[in-house]
C-alpha positions, 0 to 999 in steps of 0.5 A: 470377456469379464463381466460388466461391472455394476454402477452401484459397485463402480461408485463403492468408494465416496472419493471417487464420484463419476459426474451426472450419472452418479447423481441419477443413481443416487435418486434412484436410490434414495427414491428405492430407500424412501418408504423401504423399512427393511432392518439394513435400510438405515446403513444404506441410507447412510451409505447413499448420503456419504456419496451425495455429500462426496458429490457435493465435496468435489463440486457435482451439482446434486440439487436435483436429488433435493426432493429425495434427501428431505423424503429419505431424512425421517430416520433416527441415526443421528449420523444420517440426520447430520448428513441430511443437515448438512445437505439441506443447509447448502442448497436452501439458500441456492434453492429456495423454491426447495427450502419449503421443503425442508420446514416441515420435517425440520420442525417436526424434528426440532420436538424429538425427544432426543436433545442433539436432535432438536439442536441439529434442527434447529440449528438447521432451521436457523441456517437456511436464510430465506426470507420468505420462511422467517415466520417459521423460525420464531417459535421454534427459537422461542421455545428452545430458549427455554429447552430443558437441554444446555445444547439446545439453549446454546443453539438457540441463542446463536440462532437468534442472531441469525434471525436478526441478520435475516429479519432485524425487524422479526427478531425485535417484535419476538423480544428475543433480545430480552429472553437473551439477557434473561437467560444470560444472567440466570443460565447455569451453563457457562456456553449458553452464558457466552453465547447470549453474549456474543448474540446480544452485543451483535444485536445491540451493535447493530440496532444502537445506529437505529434506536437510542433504546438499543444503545443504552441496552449496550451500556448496561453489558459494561455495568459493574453487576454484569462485569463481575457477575461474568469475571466471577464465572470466568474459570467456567468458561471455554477458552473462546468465551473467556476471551469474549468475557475478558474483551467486554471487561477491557471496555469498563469503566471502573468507579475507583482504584479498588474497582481495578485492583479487584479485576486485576486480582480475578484475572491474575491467574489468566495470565498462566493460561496455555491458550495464548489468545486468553493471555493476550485478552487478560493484558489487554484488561491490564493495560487500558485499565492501568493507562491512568496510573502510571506507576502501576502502568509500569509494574503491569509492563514487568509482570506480562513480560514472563507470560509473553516470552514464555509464548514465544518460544512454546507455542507454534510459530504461527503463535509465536509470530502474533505474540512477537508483534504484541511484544513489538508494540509493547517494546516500541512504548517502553524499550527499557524493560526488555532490553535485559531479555535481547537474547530471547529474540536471537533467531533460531534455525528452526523459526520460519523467515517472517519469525526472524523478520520480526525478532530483528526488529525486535533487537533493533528496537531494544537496542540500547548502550549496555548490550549493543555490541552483543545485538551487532555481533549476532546480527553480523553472524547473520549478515552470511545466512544463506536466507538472503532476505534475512542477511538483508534485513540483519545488515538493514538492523545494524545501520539503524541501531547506529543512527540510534548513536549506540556504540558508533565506531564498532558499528562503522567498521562492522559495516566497512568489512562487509564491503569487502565481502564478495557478495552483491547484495550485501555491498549494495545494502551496506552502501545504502547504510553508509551513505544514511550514516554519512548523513547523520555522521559527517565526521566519519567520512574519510573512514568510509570514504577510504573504503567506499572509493575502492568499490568499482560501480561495474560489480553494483548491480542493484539500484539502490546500492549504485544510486548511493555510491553515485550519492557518495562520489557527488557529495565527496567529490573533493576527496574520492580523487577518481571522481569525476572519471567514474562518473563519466564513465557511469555517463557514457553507459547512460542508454545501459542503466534502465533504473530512474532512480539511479539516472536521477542520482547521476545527474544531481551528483554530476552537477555536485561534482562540477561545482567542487571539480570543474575542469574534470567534469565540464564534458561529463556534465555537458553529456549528462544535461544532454542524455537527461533532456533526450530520456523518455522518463519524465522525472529524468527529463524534468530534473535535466531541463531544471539544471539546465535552466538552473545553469542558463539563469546564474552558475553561482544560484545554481550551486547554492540549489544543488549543493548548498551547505549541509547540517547532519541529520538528527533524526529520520522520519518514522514511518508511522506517527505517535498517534498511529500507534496509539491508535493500534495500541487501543486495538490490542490483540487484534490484526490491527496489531499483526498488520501494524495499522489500524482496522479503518485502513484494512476493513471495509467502512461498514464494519469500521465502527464508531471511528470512520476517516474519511478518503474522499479528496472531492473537498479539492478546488483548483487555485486562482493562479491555476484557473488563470493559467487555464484560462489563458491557456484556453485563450491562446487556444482561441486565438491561434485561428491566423489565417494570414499566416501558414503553418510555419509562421502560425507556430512562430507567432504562437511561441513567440507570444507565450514566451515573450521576447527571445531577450527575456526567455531561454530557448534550449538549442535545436539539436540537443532538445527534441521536438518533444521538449519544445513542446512541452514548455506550455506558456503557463511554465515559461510564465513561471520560470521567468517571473520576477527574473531578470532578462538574459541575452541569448548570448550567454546562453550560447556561451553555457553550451560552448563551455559545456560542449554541447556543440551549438552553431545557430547565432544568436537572434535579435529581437523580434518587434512585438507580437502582430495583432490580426484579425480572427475572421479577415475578409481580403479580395485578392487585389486588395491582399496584393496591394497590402503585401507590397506596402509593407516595410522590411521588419526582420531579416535572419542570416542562418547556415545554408545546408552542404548542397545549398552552400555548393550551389551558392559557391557556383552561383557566386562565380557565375553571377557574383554576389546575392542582392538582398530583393525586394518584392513589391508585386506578390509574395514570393514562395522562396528566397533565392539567398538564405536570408529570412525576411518578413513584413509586420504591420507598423 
C-alpha cells in the first residue's frame, strides 16, 4: 500500500487549493512561521502567502487566517509585503473589526528606510477604508507629501483623494488640498505632477456642490499660468497624464488669437503620438479651441484627417473601432473633407463585424456625386458575404445613399438585380429599400414595380419584407394586375401570419386596393375587416373597427383617409436631432462618442455633472374632456343599479343609454364582432365617434355587409322610445307592482328569426291551431312569449 501522502505536499502546487482544510493548514503554518528566525524562514513565509493569495483567487474564504498574516508581515521581502498588502486590502473592508489590526505595523512599515516600503504601506493604509481609522491616516498622508522619494509622493497624492472619499470633512481640516497644489506647481517629477492634478479636480468637483471657495479654486487649474506651466512639461509626462493634461487644456479659455495659436503649436507634435488616446485628447483641444473661427476650423479638420486614418488601419481593431467613431462624427459635420479617402474605409477580411458595421456607415456618409458609384460597386460585392448581418447592413448603405439622390438609376437597377438573387434575406431588405425609394421616387415605379410583381409573397418569410410588398401591391394596385388575387390569398392564410406588423399592412393595402379595383377585391375585403375585428391583437383589432366604422360613415371619406393623394418624400427623419449631436460633439473622446448618445442617457444622475435633464413625467395632468368622460363614466357605473329590470333588460338599457338611439350610432352585427368587441365600445368612444356627425340609418348599414359579404340576417330595428328613468331604491309591494304591470301600454314589439326547432314547432303549431295572436297580459308579467315577437312596456 503507498504511503499517505502529506498535507503540505498535497497542496505544493498554489493552483490547486482543497477548501476549509487547506486554510487550517495554512494557520498552522503561518502561526509555526510567526516568531521563527531560521535562514529559509522568509522563503517559506512566501511560499504560505502565495497559497493564502491562491485561496483567495479561486474564491476560499481565508478571513480566519487574518491575525496570523498581520503576525507573520515584520519581515523585509518586499515581495511577502506585497502579498501581505494585498491580503489585508481585501479583508479589511469586509473585516473591520480585524483592520485595527493591521495600523500598527502598517505605520510602522510606512517609516522604513526603503522607499517602495513606505509607498506599499501607505498605499495600504490609504485602502482599508474604514471610517473608524480615518485619524490614522492624516498624518502619514502628510508627512509622505512631503517624502524625499518620488514614489512616495505620488502615493500620497492618490491617497489624499482616497481620504476625502472616506472623510470629506478629515481631508479639508488637514488642508490637504492646498499641499496638493503646492506640491503640483513646484514638484520636479512629472507623475507626482499629474496625480496632484487628478486628485485636486476630484477634490474640488466634488466640494464646489458645497463651497463657493472650492469652485473658485477649480477656476484657477483652467488659469493661463497653470495651463501653459503643464502644456510646457507636457513631453514629461506619461501617456495617461498627457491625456489628463491635454483634457484640462481643452476647458481654457484663451484672452485672443495668439493664446490659441501658442497651444496649437506646443501640441502640434502630439498629433504623431503612438498612443491613440493622446491624439484624440490633442484634437479634442484643437476643435473647441478653433469652434469660433471658422477658417482655421476647417484647416483643423484637413490637418487631423492623416493622424486619425493612420490609426485606423495601425492599431488594433478594438482601437480602430473607437477612432472610426470619432471619425464618424467628424464626417457627419463636415462629409466634404473625407469624401476623397472613401477607400480607407472599404472593409477588410481581416476586421471584425462591428468594424465593418461602422465603416459601411462611413461610406454611406461620404457618399457624394464623384465617387458614388465606386461606394455602390464595393458595397454590392458585399451584398453575397457569408457574414449576413454585414450583407444586410451593405444593402441597407445602398438604399440610403439613393434617397442621398447620388447617381439614382445605377442605384435603382443594382437594387433590382438583388431581387433576383435567391436569397431570403437579401430580397426582404431589398424590398424594404424599394418601397422607401418609391416613396421618395415615385416616377421609378413602373421599373420596380415590373420586377416587384413577379416575387411570389410564399418565398418572403421575414416580416419586414412581406409587409413592404403588401405595401407595394395597395399602393400600385392599378398596375400589378395580380393584385387583388395576392392579396386574397395573403387573406385566406390570415390565422398562419403571426406578425402584427404585417396583418396591419394587410388591412390598409386591401382597403387601398378596393378603392382603385372594387369588384376584385370586394370579398377579399369583406374577409379581411372580418378576421381584423376577431384578432386578439389590439392594434389589428382597432385598425379593422377604424375601416369599418370609416366604411359605415361614407365610402368617399373613407377613400380620402385611406388613400389620399400622395407627394414624394423629401427628406426622412434622422435619428438623432442636430442638437444631440452637438451635445456628444462637446463630449469628444468620451464613450459618449462610442455610444453615440450623450453621457446623461448612459450614466447614473450623480455622476451626470453640471447638465442634468430631467425624466420624471409627474408634471402630466388629465385634460377636461378626459375628466368628463371619467366622471360620466363613473356615473353610469352609478346609476346601473335598476332593480326592476333583470339582467338581460339592465344591459339593453344600459347600451342603449351610452350609445343613443340605434338611428344615430352603428352597431357592428352580432355574428361577425364578438362579445368582446361589443364590450369594448365604452360610452366615452361612441360619444367620439358620433359627434358632430350626421345620423345614419341602420339600413345602410345592412347594405355595407351585404356588399362586403359579410352575411348578416337581422332587420333593421326602429327606433327605440327614450331611454326609461327609474328609481335607484323602489319600494313595491307586490300588489301594487301587478296593478302597475298591467297598466302599461305596448311600447316596442320586435320580430326576430326564430331557431330551426322553434320554426318547426311553430310550423306544427300553426296547422293544429292556426296562426299566432299577438296576447296581451293584464294579470302578471309573463316569463316567456308564446310567439317570437319581443315586447316590452315603458312608462309613458
Amino acid at each position: 500500500m503507498a504511503p499517505t501522502v502529506p498535507s503540505a505536499a498535497k497542496s505544493a502546487s498554489p493552483s490547486q487549493p482543497s477548501g476549509k482544510s487547506e486554510v487550517a493548514d495554512l494557520k498552522q503554518q503561518l502561526r509555526q512561521l510567526a516568531g521563527s528566525r531560521a535562514p529559509d524562514a522568509d522563503d517559506q513565509r512566501r511560499d504560505v502567502f502565495k497559497r493564502v493569495i491562491s485561496c483567495m483567487t479561486a474564491g476560499i474564504d481565508v478571513s480566519a487566517a487574518f491575525g496570523e498574516m498581520v503576525l507573520c508581515s515584520a519581515t523585509s521581502d518586499v515581495v511577502t509585503k506585497k502579498m501581505c498588502y494585498l491580503y489585508v486590502g481585501v479583508h479589511a473592508r469586509a473585516h473591520p473589526d480585524l483592520a485595527l489590526l493591521t495600523i500598527n505595523f502598517l505605520q510602522r512599515d510606512c517609516r522604513d528606510q526603503d522607499p517602495t516600503i513606505r509607498g506599499l504601506a501607505l498605499r495600504s493604509l490609504c485602502s482599508l477604508r474604514v471610517r473608524n481609522l480615518v485619524e490614522y491616516l492624516v498624518t502619514p498622508l502628510t508627512t509622505g507629501l512631503k517624502d524625499p522619494s518620488a514614489y512616495v509622493r505620488m502615493i500620497a497624492a492618490v491617497g489624499a483623494a482616497k481620504l476625502y472619499h472616506i472623510s470629506a470633512t478629515a481631508c479639508i481640516d488637514a488642508d490637504l488640498p492646498a499641499s496638493l497644489k503646492a506640491l503640483m506647481l513646484s514638484d520636479p517629477d512629472a507623475q507626482v505632477v499629474a496625480n496632484c492634478l487628478h486628485s485636486l479636480q476630484e477634490i474640488w468637483t466634488l466640494e464646489a456642490a458645497n463651497s463657493e471657495a472650492a469652485a473658485r479654486e477649480i477656476e484657477t487649474l483652467y488659469s493661463k499660468p497653470v495651463v501653459f506651466y503643464l502644456l510646457n512639461k507636457i513631453k514629461e509626462f506619461s501617456e495617461w497624464a498627457q491625456c489628463l493634461v491635454l483634457e484640462l487644456a481643452s476647458k481654457f479659455l484663451p484672452s485672443d488669437n495668439n493664446e490659441i495659436f501658442d497651444i496649437m503649436n506646443l501640441l502640434e507634435d502630439r498629433l504623431q503620438h503612438a498612443n491613440g488616446a493622446v491624439v484624440l485628447s490633442t484634437i479634442k483641444v484643437f476643435l473647441h479651441l478653433t469652434m469660433s473661427m471658422t477658417d482655421v476650423h476647417q484647416q483643423v479638420y484637413e490637418r487631423i484627417k492623416a493622424p486619425l486614418l493612420t490609426l485606423v488601419g495601425a492599431g488594433s481593431p478594438e482601437q480602430s473601432y473607437a477612432v472610426l467613431c470619432h471619425l464618424h462624427l467628424l464626417v457627419m459635420r463636415a462629409p466634404m473633407l473625407f469624401s476623397s479617402d472613401y477607400k480607407s474605409f472599404y472593409c477588410q477580411f481581416s476586421d471584425p463585424s462591428y468594424v465593418k458595421k461602422l465603416k459601411l456607415e462611413m461610406l454611406t456618409a461620404i457618399a457624394n456625386e464623384s465617387n458614388t458609384y465606386e461606394i455602390v460597386t464595393e458595397l454590392c460585392e458585399y451584398a453575397g458575404n457569408v457574414d449576413v448581418p454585414i450583407a444586410r447592413e451593405s444593402i441597407r448603405a445602398v438604399g440610403k445613399i439613393a434617397l442621398q439622390q447620388y447617381d439614382v438609376n445605377a442605384i435603382v437597377d443594382r437594387l433590382l438585380q438583388f431581387l433576383e438573387m435567391d436569397k431570403d434575406f437579401v430580397t426582404a431588405e431589398t424590398l424594404v429599400l424599394v418601397k422607401d425609394l418609391l416613396r421618395k421616387y415615385p416616377q421609378w415605379s413602373h421599373d420596380c414595380i415590373a420586377v416587384v410583381g413577379n416575387i411570389s409573397s410564399k418565398n418572403i418569410q421575414e416580416p419586414k419584407g412581406k409587409a413592404a410588398l403588401i405595401w407595394m401591391l395597395g399602393e400600385y394596385s392599378q398596375d400589378m394586375h395580380d393584385a387583388p388575387y395576392v392579396l386574397e390569398s395573403l387573406v385566406e392564410n390570415w390565422d398562419e401570419e403571426h406578425s402584427p406588423e404585417v396583418r396591419l399592412h394587410l388591412l390598409t393595402a386591401v382597403m387601398k386596393c378596393f378603392f382603385k379595383r372594387p369588384p376584385e377585391t370586394q370579398k377579399a375585403l369583406g374577409a379581411t375587416l372580418a378576421a381584423g375585428l376577431s384578432d386578439t391583437h389590439q392594434d389589428v383589432h382597432d385598425r379593422a373597427l377604424f375601416y369599418y366604422r370609416l366604411l359605415q360613415y361614407d365610402p368617399a371619406v373613407a377613400e380620402r383617409v385611406v388613400n389620399p393623394p400622395k407627394q414624394a418624400v423629401s427628406v426622412f427623419a434622422d435619428t438623432q436631432s442636430s442638437e444631440m449631436k452637438d451635445r456628444i460633439f462637446d463630449e469628444f473622446n468620451s464613450l459618449s462618442v462610442v455610444y453615440q448618445k450623450p453621457s446623461y442617457m448612459f450614466t447614473d444622475k450623480e455622476h451626470r455633472g453640471p447638465f442634468e435633464y430631467s425624466e420624471d413625467l409627474t408634471n402630466l395632468t388629465v385634460g377636461t374632456e378626459a375628466q368628463e368622460n371619467v366622471i360620466s363614466a363613473q356615473r353610469y357605473q352609478e346609476n346601473d343599479n335598476d332593480l326592476l329590470l333583470s339582467t338581460s333588460d339592465k344591459e339593453d338599457n344600459g347600451t342603449r343609454a351610452s350609445n343613443g338611439s340605434a338611428t344615430s350610432t352603428y352597431n357592428a352585427p352580432s355574428d361577425l364582432i364578438g362579445s368582446s368587441l361589443i364590450s369594448s365600445q365604452t360610452p366615452a368612444e361612441t360619444s367620439l365617434i358620433n359627434t358632430g356627425g350626421p345620423t345614419y340609418s341602420s339600413q345602410s348599414n345592412f347594405s355595407l355587409d351585404d356588399l362586403l359579404g359579410l352575411g348578416v340576417t337581422e332587420t333593421p330595428t326602429p327606433p327605440p322610445p327614450p331611454a326609461l328613468t327609474l328609481n335607484s331604491k323602489p319600494v313595491l309591494d307586490p300588489g301594487t307592482f301587478q296593478r302597475k304591470w298591467g297598466q302599461l301600454a305596448l311600447a316596442l314589439t320586435q320580430m326576430l328569426p326564430p331557431r330551426e326547432p322553434y320554426t318547426q314547432w311553430l310550423r306544427s303549431h300553426r296547422s293544429r291551431r292556426g296562426q299566432p295572436r299577438r296576447r296581451r297580459f293584464a294579470g302578471s308579467r309573463p316569463k316567456a312569449p308564446l310567439t317570437p315577437v319581443l315586447s316590452s312596456r315603458r312608462k309613458a
